[in-house]
N, C-alpha and C positions, 0 to 999 in steps of 0.2 A: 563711377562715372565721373568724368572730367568735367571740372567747369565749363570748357569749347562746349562738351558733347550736350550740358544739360542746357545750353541756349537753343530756343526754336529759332530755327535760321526764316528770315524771309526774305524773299525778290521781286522787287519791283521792276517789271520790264515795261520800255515804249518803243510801239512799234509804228517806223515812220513809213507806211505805203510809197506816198507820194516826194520819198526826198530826192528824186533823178531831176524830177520837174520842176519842183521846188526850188532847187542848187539852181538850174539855169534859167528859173526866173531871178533869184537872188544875186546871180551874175551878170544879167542880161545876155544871156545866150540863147533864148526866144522872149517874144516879143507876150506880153499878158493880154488876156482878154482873148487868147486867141487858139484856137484848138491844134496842137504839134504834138509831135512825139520824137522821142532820142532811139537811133538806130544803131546797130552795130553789125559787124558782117562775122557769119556764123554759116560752116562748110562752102564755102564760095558765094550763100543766100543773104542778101541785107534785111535783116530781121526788126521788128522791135524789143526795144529792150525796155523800153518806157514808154509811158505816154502821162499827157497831163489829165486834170480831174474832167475837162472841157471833152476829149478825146473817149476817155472813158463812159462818160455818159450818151455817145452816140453808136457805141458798142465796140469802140477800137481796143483792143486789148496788147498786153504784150506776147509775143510770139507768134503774134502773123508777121509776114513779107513784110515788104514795105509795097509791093505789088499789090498785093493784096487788101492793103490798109487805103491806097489810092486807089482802087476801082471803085471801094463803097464809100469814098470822101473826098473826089477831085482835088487837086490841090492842094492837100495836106503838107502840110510844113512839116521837116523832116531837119531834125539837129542831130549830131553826132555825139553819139553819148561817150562822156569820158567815168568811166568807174574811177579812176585813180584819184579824180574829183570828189566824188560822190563817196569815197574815204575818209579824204580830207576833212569833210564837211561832216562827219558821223565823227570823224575822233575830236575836231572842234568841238561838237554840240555832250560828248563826253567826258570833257575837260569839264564843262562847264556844271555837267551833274554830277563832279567830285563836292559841288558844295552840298549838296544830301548825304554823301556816305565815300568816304577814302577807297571802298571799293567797288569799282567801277567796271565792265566789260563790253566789250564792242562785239556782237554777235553779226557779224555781215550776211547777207548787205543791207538789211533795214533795220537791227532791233541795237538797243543799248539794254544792259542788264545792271540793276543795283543792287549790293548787298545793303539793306536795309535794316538787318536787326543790330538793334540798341541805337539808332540813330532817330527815332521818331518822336523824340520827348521835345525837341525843338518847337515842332508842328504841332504835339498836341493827337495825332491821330494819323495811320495810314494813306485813311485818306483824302485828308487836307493836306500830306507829304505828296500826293500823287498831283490833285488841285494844283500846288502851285508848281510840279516841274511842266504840267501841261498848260499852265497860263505863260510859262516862260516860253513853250517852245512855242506856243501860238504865238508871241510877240516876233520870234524870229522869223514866222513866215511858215511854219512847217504843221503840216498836216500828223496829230499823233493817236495813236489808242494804247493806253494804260491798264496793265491789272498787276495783280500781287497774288504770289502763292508761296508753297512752302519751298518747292527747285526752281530753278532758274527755268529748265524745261517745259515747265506747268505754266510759269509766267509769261515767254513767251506767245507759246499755244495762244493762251488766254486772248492775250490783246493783242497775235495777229488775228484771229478770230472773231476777234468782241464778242465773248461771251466769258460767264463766268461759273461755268460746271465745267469738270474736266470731263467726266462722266458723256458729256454730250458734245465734246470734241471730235471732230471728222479723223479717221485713218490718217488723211494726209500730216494731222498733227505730228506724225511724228516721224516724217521727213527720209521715208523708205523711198525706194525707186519705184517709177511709177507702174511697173510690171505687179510689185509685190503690192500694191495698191488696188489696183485690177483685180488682182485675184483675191484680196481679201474682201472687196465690193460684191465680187461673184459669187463668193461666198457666205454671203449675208451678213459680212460684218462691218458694219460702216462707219461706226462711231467708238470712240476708246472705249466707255461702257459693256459696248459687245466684246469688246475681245480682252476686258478686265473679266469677264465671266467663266472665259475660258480656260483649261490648264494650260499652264507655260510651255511645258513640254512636247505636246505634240506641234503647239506654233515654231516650236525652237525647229524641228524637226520637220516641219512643211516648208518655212520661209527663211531657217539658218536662227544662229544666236543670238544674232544682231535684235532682231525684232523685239524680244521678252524684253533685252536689257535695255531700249528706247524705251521700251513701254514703261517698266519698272520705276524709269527717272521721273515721266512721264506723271505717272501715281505715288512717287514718295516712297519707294517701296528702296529704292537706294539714297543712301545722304550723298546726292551730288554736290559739290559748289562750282563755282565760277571762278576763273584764272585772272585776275584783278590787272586791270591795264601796267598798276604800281604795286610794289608790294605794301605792305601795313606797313607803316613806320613806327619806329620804335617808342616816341615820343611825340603826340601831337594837342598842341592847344591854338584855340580859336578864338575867337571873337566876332558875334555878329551887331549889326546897328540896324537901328528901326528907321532910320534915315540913313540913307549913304551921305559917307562921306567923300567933299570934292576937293579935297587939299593935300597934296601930297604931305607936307609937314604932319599931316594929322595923320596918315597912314603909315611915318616911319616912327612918328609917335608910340601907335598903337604896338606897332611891331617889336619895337623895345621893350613894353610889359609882356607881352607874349613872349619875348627870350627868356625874363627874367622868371614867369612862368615855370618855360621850358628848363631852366638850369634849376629851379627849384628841385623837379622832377629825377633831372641827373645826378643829383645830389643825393638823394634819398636813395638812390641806386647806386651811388658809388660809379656813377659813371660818366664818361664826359663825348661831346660829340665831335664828329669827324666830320660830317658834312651836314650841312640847313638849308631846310627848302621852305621860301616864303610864296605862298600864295594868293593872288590878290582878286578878289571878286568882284569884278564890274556889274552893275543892275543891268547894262546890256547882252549879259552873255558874253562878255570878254575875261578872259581869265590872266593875269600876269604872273608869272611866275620868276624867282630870285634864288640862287644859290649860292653856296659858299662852301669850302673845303678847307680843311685845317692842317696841318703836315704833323699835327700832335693832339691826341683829345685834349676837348678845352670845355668846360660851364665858367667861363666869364663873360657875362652878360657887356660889357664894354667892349670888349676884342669883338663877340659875336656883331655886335652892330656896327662896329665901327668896321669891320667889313662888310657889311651890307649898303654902307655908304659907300666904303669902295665900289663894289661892284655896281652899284648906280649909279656912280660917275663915269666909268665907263662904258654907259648904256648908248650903242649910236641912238635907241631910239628913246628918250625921257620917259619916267612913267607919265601917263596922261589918263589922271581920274575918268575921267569922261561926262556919265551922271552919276559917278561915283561907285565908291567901294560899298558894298554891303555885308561883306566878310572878309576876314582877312584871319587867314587860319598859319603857321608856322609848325614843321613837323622836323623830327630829326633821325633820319633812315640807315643814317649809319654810325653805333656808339661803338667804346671800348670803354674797358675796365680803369676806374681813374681813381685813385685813391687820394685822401689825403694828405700833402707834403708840403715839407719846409727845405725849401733849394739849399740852405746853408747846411743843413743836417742831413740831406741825400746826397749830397758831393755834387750840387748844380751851382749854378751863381745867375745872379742876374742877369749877367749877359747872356747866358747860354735865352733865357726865356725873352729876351730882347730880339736875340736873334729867331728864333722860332718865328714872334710876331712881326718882325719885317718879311720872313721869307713868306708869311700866307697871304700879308698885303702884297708883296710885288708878285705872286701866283692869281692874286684873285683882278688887280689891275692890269697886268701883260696877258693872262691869258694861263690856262691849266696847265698846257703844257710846255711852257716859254721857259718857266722854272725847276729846273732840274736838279736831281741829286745824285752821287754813285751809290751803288750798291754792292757790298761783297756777293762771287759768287759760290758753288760749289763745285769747283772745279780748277787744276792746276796748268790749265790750257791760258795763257795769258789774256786772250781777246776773250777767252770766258771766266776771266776769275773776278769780272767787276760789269754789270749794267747799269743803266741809268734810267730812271723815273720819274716820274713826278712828283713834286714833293710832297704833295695834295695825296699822292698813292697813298692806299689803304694796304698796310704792309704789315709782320711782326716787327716789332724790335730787335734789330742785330749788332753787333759789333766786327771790327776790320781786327784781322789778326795782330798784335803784337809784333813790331820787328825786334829783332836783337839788340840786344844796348851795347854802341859802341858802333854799331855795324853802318856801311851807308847805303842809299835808297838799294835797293836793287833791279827795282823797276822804272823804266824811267816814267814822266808826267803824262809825257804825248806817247802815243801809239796810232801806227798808221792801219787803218782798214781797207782794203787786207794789207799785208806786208808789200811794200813793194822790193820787186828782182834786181839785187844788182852784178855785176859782174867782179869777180876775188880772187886774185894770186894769193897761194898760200906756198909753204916752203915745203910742207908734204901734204898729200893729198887730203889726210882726215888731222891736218896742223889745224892752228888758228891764224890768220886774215890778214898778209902783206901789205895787200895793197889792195883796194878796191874803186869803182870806178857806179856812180850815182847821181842821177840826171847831167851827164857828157860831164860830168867833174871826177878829176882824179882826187883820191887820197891817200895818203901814206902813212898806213898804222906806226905810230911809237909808244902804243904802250894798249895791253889787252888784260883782260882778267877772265878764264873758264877754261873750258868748258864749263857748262852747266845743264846737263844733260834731262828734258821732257820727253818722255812717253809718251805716245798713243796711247788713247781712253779707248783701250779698246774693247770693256767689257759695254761700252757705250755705243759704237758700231757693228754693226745688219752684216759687212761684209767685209771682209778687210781688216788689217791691224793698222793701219796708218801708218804714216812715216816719224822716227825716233827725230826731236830737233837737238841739236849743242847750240845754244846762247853764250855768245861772247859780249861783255863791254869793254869797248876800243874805244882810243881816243887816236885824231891825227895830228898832223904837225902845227896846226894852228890852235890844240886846244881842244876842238871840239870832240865831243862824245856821244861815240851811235851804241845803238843796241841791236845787232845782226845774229843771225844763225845760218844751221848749216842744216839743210830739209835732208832729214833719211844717213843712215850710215856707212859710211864709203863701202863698194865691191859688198856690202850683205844686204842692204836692203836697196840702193841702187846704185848702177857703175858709176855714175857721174852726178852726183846730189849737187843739187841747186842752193844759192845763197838766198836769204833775205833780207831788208835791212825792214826791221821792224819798229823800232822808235827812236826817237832822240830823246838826252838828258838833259839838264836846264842849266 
């Protein structure tokens, strides 16, 4: 058995009933103290889709009319519910329970899910970790019910239910259509208990497959997990304060032994990081977050930070402590293999690592993708033998073929996308290039070198062999030097093949 396997996994879920209402009190998009509900229109009918806790307690629920809702409450105030809101507001409040445990799920549209094991030594106990995520979300306004079990499945159930037997969980726990609900009702089985008693088989067999493997997760009977908003990161260290702190100085402070932390770590692994995400944890449930990318694994602690200053200097919005940080955690989610070396004895030089560190400063200042690189490609088609990327791209190491020694370019610098058409006397049909004629300007070839005959990749094309091209470099009477071809080959692949001029030389 794997060390994963012999961890007991646990989950913490909170289930927010009332976050429709809540958000647009939060918003002011109804007024408090005042009984409303958020509607939306469902088969041509304006239904509820929310109502507040005011609403509910005079018996309005969701899924009546809004006809209906106003016959038995005149007047009722009626707001238009936005779900896409009501997201927003759940991946917010998700952000914020990354500071319990890096893995995190948003179970729509009421539940957040945490993977919680190995993260409860902070707290002290489960349920002093439950304690304060439920005293933070009461601070934000939001109505929550909490439990912990062994699947995320069970978790949920629990604390949308409030209770804490699964055993004594209603059918609907487990989120069947409400026909196969019905009839399992009819059938005397009302609660998970009853149809934990039962054999799997004939339910598979009355209600489909579906049912046993809900129920199974349901009971523990499969190790399900949860799909983490983020994935695990490779490398993550923290630090929490018993007082926030409200000085930025003190937050890029801290951040600095956290790299230095983190590259301890990459060391020890022989490994160096590509990209760093800093996270900063406001006591009100604001979360700031910081990244940075590298165009080469790096564990130096000075480079890492002194891009992190970059990139805070190009914040339009400053960090703004608030009431302060109370954690501030640094992770690093994408490493590669980094050995150690001496530039003089690898055939580097300083400059080359000079240059590396200006190209990640002016990528992480201008922007990811401002700063670019080419890349060789796999393929003898010219517009595909080289792309461009970022530099920041997370890529293998390649090299650009070797030209010949002695020989000169053969391609030229620029290249037009796509080639533009020009019009070319030649002296026989499948010759090379008299005279050509290229935005209303004539030219008079004196002096050509080619053919140079490309193929169609045609084991690369669905339909068709494509057209054969001949590349000429001509120069005309002032000097200048194109790079043209001649699309397709005369009378066999077409009667009258077309020119193109495809780049200039420098």
């Amino acid at each position: 058995m794997t060390e994963e396997a012999s961890v007991t996994r646990r989950y913490l879920a909170a289930y927010l009933p009332m976050l429709s209402a809540e958000r647009a009190l939060k918003t002011n998009a109804a007024p408090r103290d005042t009984v409303f509900v958020l509607t939306e229109k469902v088969r041509g009918a304006v239904r509820l889709a929310a109502v507040n806790a005011l609403a509910l307690a005079l018996g309005i629920v969701p899924g009546l009319t809004l006809a209906d809702a106003r016959a038995r409450l005149p007047g009722l105030l009626a707001v238009a519910h936005d779900a896409a809101a009501d997201r927003a507001l759940l991946e917010w409040l998700a952000d914020g329970c990354e500071r319990y445990s890096p893995m995190v799920a948003v179970d729509l549209p009421h539940n957040i899910v945490l993977d919680i094991a190995g993260c409860i030594e902070a707290y002290g106990s489960e349920t002093a970790l439950a304690a304060d995520l439920q005293s933070r979300l009461h601070r934000q306004g939001m109505t929550a019910q909490l439990a912990c079990a062994d699947t995320p499945e069970a978790a949920v159930a629990l604390a949308t239910f409030a209770t804490i037997d699964v055993q004594a969980l209603p059918v609907a726990a487990l989120r069947v259509a409400a026909e196969t609900r019905l009839a399992l009702t009819r059938a005397g089985l009302k609660t998970i208990g009853d149809l934990a008693q039962r054999p799997r088989a004939p339910l598979a067999a009355r209600f489909g497959p579906e049912l046993p493997e809900l129920l199974a997760r349901l009971l523990g009977d499969i190790d399900a997990r949860i799909t983490p908003r983020r994935a695990l990161p490779k490398v993550l260290v923290e630090r929490r304060f018993a007082e926030p702190i409200t000085h930025s100085d003190a937050a890029l402070e801290t951040l600095n032994r956290l790299t230095m932390q983190a590259t301890v770590i990459l060391n020890a692994r022989g490994a160096g990081g590509r990209r760093f995400e800093a996270m900063l944890f406001r006591s009100d449930g604001h979360v700031g977050r910081l990244w940075i990318e590298t165009g080469q694994p790096t564990r130096e602690p000075k480079v890492i930070v002194r891009l992190f200053r970059e990139k805070i200097e190009t914040l339009s919005d400053p960090l703004d402590p608030g009431f302060g940080y109370d954690l501030i955690r640094l992770t690093v989610p994408v490493t590669e293999p980094l050995a150690a070396q001496q530039l003089q004895l690898n055939g580097g030089t300083v400059a080359d690592a000079e240059i590396t560190a200006l190209l990640d400063r002016l990528s992480t200042r201008l922007g990811r993708h401002r700063v670019r690189r080419f890349r060789p490609g796999d393929s003898h088609i010219p517009e595909q033998a080289a792309f461009e990327l970022a530099v920041a791209e997370t890529m293998p190491p390649c090299s650009w073929p070797a030209p010949e020694p002695g020989e000169p370019p053969l391609r030229p610098l620029h290249l037009f996308e796509p080639p533009q058409r020009i019009e070319v006397l030649a002296e026989v049909p499948d010759g090379p290039p008299r005279r050509f004629r290229w935005r209303s300007t004539q030219h008079e070839v004196t002096r050509y070198e080619g053919p140079e005959r490309i193929a169609a990749e045609w084991w690369r094309r669905r339909s068709g062999r494509g057209l054969t091209r001949d590349y000429y470099r001509i120069e005309d009477l002032r000097g200048r030097r194109f790079w043209v071809f001649r699309h397709g080959l005369y009378a066999t692949e077409k009667p009258v093949p077309d020119w193109y001029l495809h780049g200039l030389f420098a």
